[in-house]
C-alpha positions in Angstrom: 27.5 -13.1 2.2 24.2 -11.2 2.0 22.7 -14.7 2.9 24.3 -14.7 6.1 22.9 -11.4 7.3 19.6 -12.4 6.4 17.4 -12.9 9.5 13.6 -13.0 9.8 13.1 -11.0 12.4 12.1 -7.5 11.1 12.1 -4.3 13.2 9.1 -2.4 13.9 10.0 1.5 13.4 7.6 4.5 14.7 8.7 7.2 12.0 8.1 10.9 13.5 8.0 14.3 12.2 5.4 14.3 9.9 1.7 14.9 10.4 1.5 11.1 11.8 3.4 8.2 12.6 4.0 5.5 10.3 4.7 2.1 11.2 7.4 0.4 8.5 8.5 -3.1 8.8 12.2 -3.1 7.8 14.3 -6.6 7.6 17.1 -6.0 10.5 19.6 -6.9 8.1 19.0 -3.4 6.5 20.5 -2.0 9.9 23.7 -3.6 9.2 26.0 -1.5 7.3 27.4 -4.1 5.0 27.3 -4.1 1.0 24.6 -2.2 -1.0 20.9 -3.0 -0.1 18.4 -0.9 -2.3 15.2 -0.1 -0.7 11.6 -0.9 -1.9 9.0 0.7 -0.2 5.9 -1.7 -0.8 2.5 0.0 0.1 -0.3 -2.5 0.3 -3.3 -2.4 -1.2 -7.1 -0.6 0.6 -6.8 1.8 1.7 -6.7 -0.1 5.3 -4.8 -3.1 4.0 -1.6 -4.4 5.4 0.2 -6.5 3.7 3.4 -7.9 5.7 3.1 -11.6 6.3 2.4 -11.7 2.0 5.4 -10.1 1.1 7.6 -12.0 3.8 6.1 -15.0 1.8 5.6 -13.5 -1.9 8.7 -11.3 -2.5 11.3 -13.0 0.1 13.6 -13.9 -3.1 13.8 -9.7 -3.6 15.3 -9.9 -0.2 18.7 -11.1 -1.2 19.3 -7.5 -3.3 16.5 -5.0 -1.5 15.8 -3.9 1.7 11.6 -4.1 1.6 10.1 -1.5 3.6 6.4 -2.3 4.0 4.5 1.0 5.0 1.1 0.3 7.0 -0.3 3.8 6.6 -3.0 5.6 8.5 -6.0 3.3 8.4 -4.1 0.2 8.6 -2.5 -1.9 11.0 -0.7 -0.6 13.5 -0.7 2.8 12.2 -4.7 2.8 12.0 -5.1 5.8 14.7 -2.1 7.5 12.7 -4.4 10.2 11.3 -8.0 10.4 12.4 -10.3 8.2 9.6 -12.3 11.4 8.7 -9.2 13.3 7.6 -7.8 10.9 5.5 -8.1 11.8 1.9 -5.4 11.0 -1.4 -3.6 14.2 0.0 -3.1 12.8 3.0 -1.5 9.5 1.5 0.9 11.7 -1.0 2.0 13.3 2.0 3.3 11.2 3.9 4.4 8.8 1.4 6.8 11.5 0.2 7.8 12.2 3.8 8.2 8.3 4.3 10.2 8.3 1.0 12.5 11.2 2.1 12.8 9.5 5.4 14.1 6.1 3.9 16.7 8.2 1.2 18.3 9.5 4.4 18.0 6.5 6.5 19.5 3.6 3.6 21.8 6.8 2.0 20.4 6.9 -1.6 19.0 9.2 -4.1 16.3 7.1 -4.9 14.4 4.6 -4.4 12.2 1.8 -6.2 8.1 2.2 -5.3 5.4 -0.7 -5.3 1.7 -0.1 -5.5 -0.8 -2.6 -4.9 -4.6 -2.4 -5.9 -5.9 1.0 -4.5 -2.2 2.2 -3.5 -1.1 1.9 -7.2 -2.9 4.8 -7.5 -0.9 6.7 -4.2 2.8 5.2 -6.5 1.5 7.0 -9.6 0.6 10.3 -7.9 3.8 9.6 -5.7 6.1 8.9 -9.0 4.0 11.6 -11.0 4.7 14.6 -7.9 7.9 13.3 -7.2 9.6 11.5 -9.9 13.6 12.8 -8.4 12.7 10.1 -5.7 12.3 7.3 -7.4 14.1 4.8 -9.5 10.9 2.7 -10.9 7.2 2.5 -9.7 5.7 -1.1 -10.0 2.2 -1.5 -9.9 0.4 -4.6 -9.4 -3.6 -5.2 -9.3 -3.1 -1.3 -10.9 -6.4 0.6 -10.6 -7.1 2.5 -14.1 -10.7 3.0 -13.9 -12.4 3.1 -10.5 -15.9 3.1 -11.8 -15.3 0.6 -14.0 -13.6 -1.8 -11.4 -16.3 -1.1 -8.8 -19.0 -1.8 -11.2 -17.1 -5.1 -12.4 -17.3 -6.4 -8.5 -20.4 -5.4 -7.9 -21.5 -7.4 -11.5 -19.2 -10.6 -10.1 -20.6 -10.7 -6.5 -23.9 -10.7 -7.8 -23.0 -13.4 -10.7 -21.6 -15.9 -7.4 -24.2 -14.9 -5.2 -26.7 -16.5 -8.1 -24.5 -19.3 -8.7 -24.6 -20.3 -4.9 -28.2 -19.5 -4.6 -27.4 -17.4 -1.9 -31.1 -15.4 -1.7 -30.0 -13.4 1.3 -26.7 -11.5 -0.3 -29.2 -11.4 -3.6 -31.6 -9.9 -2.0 -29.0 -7.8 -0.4 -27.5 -6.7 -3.6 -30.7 -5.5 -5.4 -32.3 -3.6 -2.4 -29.7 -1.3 -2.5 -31.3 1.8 -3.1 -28.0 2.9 -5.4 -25.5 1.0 -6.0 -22.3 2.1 -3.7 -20.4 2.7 -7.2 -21.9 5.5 -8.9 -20.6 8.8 -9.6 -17.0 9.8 -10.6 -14.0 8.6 -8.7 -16.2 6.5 -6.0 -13.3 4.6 -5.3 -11.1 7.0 -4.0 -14.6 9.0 -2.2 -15.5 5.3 -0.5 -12.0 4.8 0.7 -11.0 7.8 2.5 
């Protein structure tokens, strides 16, 4: 029966009442009130990155038992003027992700719900689960971040490695005239990307 409610046009939704507005993409078939449909809220990978059209594609089988509520948080997409870009900071993320999150308990009626970082944002679902673990049945990371420097420095190492492979002289060049490389110093990851 679930099947039969399942549509793919999905609903854009301005959220108010916390310090921005976030813009969630929610399957209309959530809006029905018919059977159980647990919520996911999926927060892509950046910060900046959106991720809607991949998890339409990627996670549709989920569909059939979740409601998947992809958040594009300030920076990204549609909600990229929801906070100005200079006062953005991890903080910031927690937030509103646990606004968001107390939001969508109201809005789909449950006690909890099930939280999936990508890349960067696995870091906002472990703060998120760590702060607030009442909220949340499960958080699933993928592309988990677990040591910034270390990824940053692994990037930098594999850009470099294709750029010789490809004899590409001008993003060599471009690589080793950087005066410091954009990856030193303690938790660069989170400083570059807020």
């Amino acid at each position: 029966m679930k099947n039969m409610l399942k549509k793919i046009l999905y609903v854009l939704l301005f959220v108010l009442g916390f310090n921005a507005i976030a813009t969630l993409f929610i399957p209309d078939e959530a809006f029905v009130v018919y059977g159980v449909f647990f919520a996911i809220l999926f927060i892509a990978g950046g910060p900046g990155g959106s991720q809607i059209q991949a998890t339409r594609e990627k996670l549709s089988a989920l569909e059939n038992d979740y409601t998947i509520v992809n958040w594009e948080q300030p920076g990204a997409g549609k909600s990229y003027n929801a906070h100005p870009i200079n006062s953005l900071t991890p903080d910031v993320y927690v937030e509103d992700g646990h606004a968001l999150t107390q939001y969508l308990k109201e809005r789909f009626n449950q006690q909890k719900i099930y939280l999936i970082g990508e890349s960067w944002e696995s870091y906002l679902g472990i703060r998120l689960s760590k702060e607030y673990p009442e909220d949340y049945h499960a958080f699933i990371g993928t592309g988990q971040m677990v040591d910034f420097s270390e990824t940053e420095q692994y990037c930098y190492d594999l850009a470099l490695s294709i750029a010789n492979k490809r004899n590409d002289l001008q993003q060599i060049k471009a690589l080793e005239n950087l005066d410091e490389i954009p990856i030193r110093g303690k938790n660069i990851s989170l400083e570059i990307g807020t």
